[in-house]
MOPAC internal coordinates of N, CA, C and O (Angstrom, degrees):
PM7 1SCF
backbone

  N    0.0000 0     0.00 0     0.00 0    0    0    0
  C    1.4558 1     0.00 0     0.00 0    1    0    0
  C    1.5202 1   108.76 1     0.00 0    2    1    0
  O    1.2310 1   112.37 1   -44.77 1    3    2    1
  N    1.2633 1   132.00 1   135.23 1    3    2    1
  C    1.6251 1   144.29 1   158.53 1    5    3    2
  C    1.4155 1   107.46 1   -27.50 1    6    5    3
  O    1.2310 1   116.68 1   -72.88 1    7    6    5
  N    1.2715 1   123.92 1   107.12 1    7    6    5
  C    1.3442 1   105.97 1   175.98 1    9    7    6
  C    1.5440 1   118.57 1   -88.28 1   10    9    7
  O    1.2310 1   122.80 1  -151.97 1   11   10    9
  N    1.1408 1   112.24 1    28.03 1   11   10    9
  C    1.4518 1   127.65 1   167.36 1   13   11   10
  C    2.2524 1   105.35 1   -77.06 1   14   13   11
  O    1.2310 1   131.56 1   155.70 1   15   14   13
  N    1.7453 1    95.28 1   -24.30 1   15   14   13
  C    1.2051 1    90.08 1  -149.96 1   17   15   14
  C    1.7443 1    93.70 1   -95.80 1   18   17   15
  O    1.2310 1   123.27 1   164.45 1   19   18   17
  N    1.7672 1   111.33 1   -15.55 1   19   18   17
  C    1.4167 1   120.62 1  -163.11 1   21   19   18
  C    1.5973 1    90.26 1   -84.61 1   22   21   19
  O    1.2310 1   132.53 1   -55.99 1   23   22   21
  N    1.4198 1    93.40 1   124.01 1   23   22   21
  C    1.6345 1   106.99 1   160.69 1   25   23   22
  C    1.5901 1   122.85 1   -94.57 1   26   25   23
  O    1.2310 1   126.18 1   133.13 1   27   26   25
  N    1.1823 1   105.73 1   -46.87 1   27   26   25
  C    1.5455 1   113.90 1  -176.94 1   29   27   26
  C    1.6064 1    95.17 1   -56.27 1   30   29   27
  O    1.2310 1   125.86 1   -46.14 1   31   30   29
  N    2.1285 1   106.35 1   133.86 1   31   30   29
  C    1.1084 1   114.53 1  -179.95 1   33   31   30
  C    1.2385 1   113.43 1    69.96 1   34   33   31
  O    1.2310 1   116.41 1  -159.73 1   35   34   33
  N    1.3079 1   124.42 1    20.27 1   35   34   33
  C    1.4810 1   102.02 1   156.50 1   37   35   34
  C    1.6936 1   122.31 1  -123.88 1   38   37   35
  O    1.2310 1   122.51 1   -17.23 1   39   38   37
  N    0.9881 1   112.79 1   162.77 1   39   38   37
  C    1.5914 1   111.15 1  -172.02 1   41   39   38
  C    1.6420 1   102.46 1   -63.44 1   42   41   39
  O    1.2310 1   132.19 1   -24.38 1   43   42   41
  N    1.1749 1    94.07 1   155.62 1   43   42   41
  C    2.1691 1   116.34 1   168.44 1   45   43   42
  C    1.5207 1   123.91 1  -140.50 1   46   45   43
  O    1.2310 1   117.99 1   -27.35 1   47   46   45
  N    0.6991 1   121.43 1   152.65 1   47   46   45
  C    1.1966 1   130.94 1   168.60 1   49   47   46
  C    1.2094 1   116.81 1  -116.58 1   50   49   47
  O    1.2310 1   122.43 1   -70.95 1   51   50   49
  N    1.8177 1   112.95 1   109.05 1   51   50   49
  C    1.5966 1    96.85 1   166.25 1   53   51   50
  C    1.4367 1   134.29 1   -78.29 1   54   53   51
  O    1.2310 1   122.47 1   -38.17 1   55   54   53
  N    1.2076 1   112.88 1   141.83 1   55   54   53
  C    1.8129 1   130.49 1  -142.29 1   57   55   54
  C    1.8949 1    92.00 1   -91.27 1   58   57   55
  O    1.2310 1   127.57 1   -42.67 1   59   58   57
  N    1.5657 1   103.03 1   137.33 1   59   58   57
  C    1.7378 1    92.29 1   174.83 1   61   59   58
  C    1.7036 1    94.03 1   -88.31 1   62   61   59
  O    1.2310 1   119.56 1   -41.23 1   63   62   61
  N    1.2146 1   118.44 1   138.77 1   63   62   61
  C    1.0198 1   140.20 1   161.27 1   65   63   62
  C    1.7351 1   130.70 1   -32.40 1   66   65   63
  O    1.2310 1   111.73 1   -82.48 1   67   66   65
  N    0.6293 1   133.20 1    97.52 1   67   66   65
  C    1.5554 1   107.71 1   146.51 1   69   67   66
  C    1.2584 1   159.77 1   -41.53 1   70   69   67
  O    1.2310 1   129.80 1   130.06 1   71   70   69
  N    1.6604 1    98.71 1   -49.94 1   71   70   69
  C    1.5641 1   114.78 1   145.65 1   73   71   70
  C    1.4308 1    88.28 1  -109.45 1   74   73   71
  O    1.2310 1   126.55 1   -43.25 1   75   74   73
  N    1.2640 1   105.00 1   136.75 1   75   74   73
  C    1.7691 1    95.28 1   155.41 1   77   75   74
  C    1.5416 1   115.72 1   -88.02 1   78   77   75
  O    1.2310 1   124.34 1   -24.07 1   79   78   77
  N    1.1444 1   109.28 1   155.93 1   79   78   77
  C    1.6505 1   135.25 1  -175.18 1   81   79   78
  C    1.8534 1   116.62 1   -51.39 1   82   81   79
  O    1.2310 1   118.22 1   -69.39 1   83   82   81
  N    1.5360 1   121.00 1   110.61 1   83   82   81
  C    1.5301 1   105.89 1  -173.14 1   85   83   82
  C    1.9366 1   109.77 1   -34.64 1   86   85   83
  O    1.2310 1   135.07 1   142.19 1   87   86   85
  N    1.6121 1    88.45 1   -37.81 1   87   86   85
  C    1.9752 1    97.89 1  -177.96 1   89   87   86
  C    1.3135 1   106.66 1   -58.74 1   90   89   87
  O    1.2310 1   109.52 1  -147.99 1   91   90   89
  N    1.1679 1   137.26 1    32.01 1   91   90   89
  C    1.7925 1    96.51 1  -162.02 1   93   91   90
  C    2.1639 1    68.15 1  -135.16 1   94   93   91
  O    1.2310 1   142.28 1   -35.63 1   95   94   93
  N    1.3967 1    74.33 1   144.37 1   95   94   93
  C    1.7751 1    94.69 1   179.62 1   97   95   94
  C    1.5283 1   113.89 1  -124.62 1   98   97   95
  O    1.2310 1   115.26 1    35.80 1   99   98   97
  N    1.5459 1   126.59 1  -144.20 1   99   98   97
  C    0.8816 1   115.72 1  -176.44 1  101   99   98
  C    1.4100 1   121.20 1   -83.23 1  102  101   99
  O    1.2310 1   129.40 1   158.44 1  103  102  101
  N    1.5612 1    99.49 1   -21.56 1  103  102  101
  C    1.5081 1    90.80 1  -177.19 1  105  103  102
  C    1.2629 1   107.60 1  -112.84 1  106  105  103
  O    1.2310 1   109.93 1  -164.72 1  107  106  105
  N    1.0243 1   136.51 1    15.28 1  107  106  105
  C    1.9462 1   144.60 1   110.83 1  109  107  106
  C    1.5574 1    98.12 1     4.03 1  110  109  107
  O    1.2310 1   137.28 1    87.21 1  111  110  109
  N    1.5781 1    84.14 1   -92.79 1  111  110  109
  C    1.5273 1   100.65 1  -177.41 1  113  111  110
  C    1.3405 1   139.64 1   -35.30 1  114  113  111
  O    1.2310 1   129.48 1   145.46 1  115  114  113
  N    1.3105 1    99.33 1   -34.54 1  115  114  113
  C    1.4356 1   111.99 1  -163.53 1  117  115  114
  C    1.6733 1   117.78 1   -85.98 1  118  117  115
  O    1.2310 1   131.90 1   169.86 1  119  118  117
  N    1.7885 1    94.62 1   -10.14 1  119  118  117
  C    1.8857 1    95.83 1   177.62 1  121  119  118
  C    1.6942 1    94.16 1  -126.45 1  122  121  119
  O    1.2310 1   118.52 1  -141.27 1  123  122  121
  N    1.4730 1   120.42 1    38.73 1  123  122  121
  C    1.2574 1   121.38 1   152.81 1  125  123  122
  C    1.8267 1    96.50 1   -67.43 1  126  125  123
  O    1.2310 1   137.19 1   -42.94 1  127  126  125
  N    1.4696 1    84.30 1   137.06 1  127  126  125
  C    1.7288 1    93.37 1  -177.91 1  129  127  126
  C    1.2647 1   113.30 1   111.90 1  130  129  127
  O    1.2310 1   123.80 1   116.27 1  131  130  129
  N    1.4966 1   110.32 1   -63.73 1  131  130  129
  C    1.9036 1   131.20 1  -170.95 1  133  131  130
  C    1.4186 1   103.62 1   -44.18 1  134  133  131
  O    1.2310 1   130.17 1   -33.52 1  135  134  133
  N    1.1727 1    98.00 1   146.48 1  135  134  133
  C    1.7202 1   114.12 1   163.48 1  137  135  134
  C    1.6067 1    90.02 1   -94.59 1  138  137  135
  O    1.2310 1   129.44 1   -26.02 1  139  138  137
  N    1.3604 1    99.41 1   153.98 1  139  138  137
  C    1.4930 1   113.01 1   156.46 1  141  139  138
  C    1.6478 1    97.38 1  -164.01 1  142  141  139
  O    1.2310 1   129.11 1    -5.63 1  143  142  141
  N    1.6263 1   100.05 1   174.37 1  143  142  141
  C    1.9791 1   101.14 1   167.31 1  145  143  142
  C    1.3028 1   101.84 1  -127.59 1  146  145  143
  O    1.2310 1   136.74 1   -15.94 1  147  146  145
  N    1.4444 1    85.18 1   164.06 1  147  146  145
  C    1.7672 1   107.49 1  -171.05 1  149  147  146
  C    1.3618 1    98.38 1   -88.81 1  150  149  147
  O    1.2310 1   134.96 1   -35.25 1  151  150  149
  N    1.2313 1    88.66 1   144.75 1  151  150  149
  C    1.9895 1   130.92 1  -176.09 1  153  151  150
  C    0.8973 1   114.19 1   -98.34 1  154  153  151
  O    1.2310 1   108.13 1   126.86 1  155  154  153
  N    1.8240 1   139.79 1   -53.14 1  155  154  153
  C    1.1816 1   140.52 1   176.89 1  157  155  154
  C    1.7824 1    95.32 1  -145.10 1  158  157  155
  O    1.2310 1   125.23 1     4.22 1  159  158  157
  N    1.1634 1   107.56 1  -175.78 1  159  158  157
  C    1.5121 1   131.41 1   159.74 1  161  159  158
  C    1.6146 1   102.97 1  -131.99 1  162  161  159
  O    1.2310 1   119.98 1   -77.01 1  163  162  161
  N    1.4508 1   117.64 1   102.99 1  163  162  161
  C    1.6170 1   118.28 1   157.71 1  165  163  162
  C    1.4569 1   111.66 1   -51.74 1  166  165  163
  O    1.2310 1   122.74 1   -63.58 1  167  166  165
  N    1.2498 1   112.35 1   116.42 1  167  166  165
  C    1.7768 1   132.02 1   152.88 1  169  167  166
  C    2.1626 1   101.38 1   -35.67 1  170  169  167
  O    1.2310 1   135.85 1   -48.32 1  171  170  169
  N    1.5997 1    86.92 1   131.68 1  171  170  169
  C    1.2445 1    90.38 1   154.41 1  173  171  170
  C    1.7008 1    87.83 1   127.33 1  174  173  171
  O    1.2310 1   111.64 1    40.85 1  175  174  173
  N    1.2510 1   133.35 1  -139.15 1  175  174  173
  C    1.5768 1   126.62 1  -170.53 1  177  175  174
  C    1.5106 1   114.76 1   -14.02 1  178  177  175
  O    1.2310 1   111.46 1   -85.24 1  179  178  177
  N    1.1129 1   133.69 1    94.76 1  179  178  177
  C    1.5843 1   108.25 1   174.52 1  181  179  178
  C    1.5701 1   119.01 1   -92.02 1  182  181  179
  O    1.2310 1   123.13 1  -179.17 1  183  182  181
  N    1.0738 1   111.61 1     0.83 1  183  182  181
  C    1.6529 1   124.67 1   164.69 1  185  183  182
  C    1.2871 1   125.13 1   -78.50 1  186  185  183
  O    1.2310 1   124.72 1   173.78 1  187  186  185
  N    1.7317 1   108.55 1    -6.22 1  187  186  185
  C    1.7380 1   120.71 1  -152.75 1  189  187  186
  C    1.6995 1    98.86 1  -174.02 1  190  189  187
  O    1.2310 1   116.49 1  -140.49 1  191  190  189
  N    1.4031 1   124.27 1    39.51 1  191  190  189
  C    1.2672 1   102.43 1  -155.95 1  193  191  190
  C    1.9667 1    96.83 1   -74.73 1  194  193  191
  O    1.2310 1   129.57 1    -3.17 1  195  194  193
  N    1.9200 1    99.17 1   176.83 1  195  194  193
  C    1.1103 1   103.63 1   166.48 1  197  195  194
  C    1.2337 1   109.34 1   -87.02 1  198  197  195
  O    1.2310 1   125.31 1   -41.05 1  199  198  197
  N    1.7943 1   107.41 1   138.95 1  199  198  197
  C    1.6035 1   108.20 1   166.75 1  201  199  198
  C    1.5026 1   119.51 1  -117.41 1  202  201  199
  O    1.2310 1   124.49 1   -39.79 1  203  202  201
  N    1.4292 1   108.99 1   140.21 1  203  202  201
  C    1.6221 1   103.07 1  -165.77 1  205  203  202
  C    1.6326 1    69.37 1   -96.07 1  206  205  203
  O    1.2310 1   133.53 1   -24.70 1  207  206  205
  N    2.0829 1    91.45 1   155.30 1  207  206  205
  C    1.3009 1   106.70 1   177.35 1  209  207  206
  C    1.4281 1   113.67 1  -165.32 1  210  209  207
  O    1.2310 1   122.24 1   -55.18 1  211  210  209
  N    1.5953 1   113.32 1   124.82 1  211  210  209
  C    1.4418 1   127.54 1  -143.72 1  213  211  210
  C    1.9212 1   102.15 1  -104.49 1  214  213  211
  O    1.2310 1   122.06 1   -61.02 1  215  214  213
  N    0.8764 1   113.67 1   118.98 1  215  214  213
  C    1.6706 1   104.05 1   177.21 1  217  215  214
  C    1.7143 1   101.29 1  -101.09 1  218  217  215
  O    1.2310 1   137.76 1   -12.54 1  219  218  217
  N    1.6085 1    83.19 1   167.46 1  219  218  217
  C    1.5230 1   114.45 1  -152.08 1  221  219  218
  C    1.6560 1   113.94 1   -56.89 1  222  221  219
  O    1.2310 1   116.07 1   166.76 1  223  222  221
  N    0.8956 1   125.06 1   -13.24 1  223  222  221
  C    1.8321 1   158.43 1   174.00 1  225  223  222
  C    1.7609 1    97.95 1   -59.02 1  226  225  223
  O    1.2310 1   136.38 1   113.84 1  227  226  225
  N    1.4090 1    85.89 1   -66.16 1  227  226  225
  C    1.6368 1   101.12 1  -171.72 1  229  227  226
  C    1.2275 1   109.64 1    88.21 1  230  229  227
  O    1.2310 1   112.78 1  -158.89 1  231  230  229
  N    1.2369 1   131.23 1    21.11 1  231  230  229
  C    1.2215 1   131.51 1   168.10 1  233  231  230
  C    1.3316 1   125.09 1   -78.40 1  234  233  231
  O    1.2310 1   121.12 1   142.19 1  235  234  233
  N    1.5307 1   115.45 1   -37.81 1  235  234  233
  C    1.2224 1   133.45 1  -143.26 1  237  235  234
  C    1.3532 1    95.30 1  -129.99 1  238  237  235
  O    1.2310 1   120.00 1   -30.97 1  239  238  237
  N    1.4750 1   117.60 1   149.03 1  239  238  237
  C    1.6085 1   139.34 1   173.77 1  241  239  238
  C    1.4889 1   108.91 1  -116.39 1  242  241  239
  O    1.2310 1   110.68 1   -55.76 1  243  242  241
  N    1.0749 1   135.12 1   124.24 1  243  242  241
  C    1.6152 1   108.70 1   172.34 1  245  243  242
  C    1.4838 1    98.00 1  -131.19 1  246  245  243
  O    1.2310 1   113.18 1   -24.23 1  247  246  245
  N    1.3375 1   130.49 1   155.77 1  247  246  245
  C    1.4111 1   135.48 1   167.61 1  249  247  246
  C    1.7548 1   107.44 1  -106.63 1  250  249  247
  O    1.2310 1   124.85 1   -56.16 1  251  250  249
  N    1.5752 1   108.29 1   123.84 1  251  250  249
  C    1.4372 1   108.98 1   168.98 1  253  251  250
  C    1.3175 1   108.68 1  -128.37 1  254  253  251
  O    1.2310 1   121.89 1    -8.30 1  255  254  253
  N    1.5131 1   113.98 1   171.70 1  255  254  253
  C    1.7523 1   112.31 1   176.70 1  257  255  254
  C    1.9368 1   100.40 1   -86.21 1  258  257  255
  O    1.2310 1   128.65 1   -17.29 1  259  258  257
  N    1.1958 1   100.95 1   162.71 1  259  258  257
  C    1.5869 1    69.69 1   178.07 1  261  259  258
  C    1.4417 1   119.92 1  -125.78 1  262  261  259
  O    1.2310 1   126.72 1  -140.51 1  263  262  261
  N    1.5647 1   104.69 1    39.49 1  263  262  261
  C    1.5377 1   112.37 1   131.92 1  265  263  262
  C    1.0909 1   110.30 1   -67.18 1  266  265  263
  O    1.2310 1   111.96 1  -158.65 1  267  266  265
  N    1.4888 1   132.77 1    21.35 1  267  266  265
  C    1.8679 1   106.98 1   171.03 1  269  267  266
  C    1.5783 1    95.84 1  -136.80 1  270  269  267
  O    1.2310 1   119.14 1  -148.69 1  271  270  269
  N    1.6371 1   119.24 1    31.31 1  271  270  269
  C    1.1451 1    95.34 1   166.89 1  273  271  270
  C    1.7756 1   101.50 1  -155.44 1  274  273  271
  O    1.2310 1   121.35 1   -25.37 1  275  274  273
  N    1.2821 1   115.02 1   154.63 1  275  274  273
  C    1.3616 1   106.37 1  -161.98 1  277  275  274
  C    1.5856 1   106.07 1  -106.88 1  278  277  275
  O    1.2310 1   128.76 1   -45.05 1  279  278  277
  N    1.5256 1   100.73 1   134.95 1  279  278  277
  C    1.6701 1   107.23 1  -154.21 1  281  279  278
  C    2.0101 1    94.43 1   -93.15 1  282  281  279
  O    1.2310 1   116.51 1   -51.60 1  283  282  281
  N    1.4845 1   124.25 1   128.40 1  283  282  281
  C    1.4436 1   123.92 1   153.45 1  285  283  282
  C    1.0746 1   114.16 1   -69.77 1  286  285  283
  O    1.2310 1   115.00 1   -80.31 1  287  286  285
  N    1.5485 1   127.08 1    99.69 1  287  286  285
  C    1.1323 1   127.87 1  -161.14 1  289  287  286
  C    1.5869 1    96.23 1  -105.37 1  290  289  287
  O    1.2310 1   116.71 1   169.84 1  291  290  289
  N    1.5234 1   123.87 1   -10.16 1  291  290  289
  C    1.3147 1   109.39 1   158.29 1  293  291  290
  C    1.7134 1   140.17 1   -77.77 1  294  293  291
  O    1.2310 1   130.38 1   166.79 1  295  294  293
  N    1.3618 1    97.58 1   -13.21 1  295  294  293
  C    1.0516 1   134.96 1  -177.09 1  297  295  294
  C    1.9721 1   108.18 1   -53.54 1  298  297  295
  O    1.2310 1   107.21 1   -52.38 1  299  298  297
  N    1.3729 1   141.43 1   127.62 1  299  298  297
  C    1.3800 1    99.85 1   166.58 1  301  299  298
  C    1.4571 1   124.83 1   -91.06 1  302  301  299
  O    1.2310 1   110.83 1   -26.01 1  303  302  301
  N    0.8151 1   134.85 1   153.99 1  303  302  301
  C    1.7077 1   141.43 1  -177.74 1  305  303  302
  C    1.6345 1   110.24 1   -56.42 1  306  305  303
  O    1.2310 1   127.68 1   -77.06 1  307  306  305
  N    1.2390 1   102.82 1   102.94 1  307  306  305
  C    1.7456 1   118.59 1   171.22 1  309  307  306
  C    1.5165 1   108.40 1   -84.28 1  310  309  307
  O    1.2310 1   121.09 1   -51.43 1  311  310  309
  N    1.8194 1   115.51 1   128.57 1  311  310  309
  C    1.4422 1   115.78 1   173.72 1  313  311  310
  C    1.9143 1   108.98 1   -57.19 1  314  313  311
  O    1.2310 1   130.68 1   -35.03 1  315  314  313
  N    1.4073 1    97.01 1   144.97 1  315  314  313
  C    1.7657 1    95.22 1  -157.97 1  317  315  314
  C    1.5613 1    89.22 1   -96.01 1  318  317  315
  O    1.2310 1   128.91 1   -15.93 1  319  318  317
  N    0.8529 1   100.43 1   164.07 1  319  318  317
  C    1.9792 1   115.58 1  -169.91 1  321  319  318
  C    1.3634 1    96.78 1   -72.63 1  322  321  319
  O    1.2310 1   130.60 1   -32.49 1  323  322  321
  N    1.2349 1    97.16 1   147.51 1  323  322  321
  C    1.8662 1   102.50 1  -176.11 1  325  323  322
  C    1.6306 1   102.27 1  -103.60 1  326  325  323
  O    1.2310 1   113.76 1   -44.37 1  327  326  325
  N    1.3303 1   129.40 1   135.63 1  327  326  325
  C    1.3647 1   156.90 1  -151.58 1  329  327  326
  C    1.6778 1    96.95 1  -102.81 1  330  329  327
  O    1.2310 1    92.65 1  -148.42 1  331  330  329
  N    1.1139 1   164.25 1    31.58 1  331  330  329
  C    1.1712 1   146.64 1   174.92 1  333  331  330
  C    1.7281 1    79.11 1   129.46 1  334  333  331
  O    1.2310 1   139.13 1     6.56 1  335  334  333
  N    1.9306 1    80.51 1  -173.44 1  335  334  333
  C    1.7010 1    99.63 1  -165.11 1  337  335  334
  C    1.7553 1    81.73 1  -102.21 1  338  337  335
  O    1.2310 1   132.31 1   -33.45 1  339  338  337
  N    1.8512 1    93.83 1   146.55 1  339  338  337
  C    1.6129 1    90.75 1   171.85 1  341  339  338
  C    1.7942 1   110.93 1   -89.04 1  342  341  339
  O    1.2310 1   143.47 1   -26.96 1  343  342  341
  N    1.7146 1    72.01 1   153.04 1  343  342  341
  C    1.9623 1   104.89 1   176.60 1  345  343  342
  C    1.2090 1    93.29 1    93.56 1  346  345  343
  O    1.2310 1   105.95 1   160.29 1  347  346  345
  N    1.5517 1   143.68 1   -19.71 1  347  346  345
  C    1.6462 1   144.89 1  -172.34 1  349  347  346
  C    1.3842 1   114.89 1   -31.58 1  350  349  347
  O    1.2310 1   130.15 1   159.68 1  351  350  349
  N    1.1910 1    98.04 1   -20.32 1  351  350  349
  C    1.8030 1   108.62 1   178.10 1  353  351  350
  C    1.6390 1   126.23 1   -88.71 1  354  353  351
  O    1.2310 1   130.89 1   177.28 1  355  354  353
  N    1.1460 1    96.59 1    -2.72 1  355  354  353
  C    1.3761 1   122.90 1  -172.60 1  357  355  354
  C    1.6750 1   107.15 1   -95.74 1  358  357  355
  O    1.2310 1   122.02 1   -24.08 1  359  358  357
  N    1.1439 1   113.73 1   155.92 1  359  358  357
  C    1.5981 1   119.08 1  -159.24 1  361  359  358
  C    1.7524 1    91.97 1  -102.17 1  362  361  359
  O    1.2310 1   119.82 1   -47.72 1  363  362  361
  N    1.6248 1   117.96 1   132.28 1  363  362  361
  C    1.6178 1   116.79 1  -159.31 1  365  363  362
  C    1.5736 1    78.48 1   -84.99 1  366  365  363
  O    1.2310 1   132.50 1   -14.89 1  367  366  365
  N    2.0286 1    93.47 1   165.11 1  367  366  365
  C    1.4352 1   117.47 1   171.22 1  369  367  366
  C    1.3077 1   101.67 1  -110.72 1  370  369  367
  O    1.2310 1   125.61 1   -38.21 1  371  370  369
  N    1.3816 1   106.83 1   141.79 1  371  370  369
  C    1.8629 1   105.53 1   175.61 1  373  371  370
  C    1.4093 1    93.61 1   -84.32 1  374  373  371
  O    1.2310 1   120.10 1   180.00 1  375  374  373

């Protein structure tokens, strides 16, 4: 695959705005500048998709469109650190 086209695992930069985004809140704001890498790409806009995006701390998750963040597309794509166990959020079945 083009790795122009692979998002997952690669670095971003969030972009300062011009207008900023009705979405963008406080903590929008607050990693204008930050590098972080992408975690997933949410299905659905493919002209604008949403990108969840994890910074280097690991504290923090943030979702941006990603017209607002600038992709290293030379860079190669590193698997991004996993945040908890998946589905953990989900209510267990006996």
């Amino acid at each position: 695959m083009d790795s122009k086209r692979v998002l997952v695992g690669k670095s971003v930069t969030v972009r300062s705005p011009d207008v900023e985004p009705k979405y963008f809140t406080d903590v929008h704001r607050a990693r204008v500048g930050q590098t972080g890498r992408v975690h997933a790409v949410v299905a659905g806009d493919r002209a604008d998709p949403l990108i969840k995006v994890g910074f280097e701390e690991g504290t923090q998750i943030v979702f941006y469109r990603l017209a607002d963040l600038s992709v290293d597309h030379d860079a190669e794509p590193e698997t991004p650190k996993r945040h908890g166990v998946r589905a953990s959020h989900l209510p267990k079945l006996d």
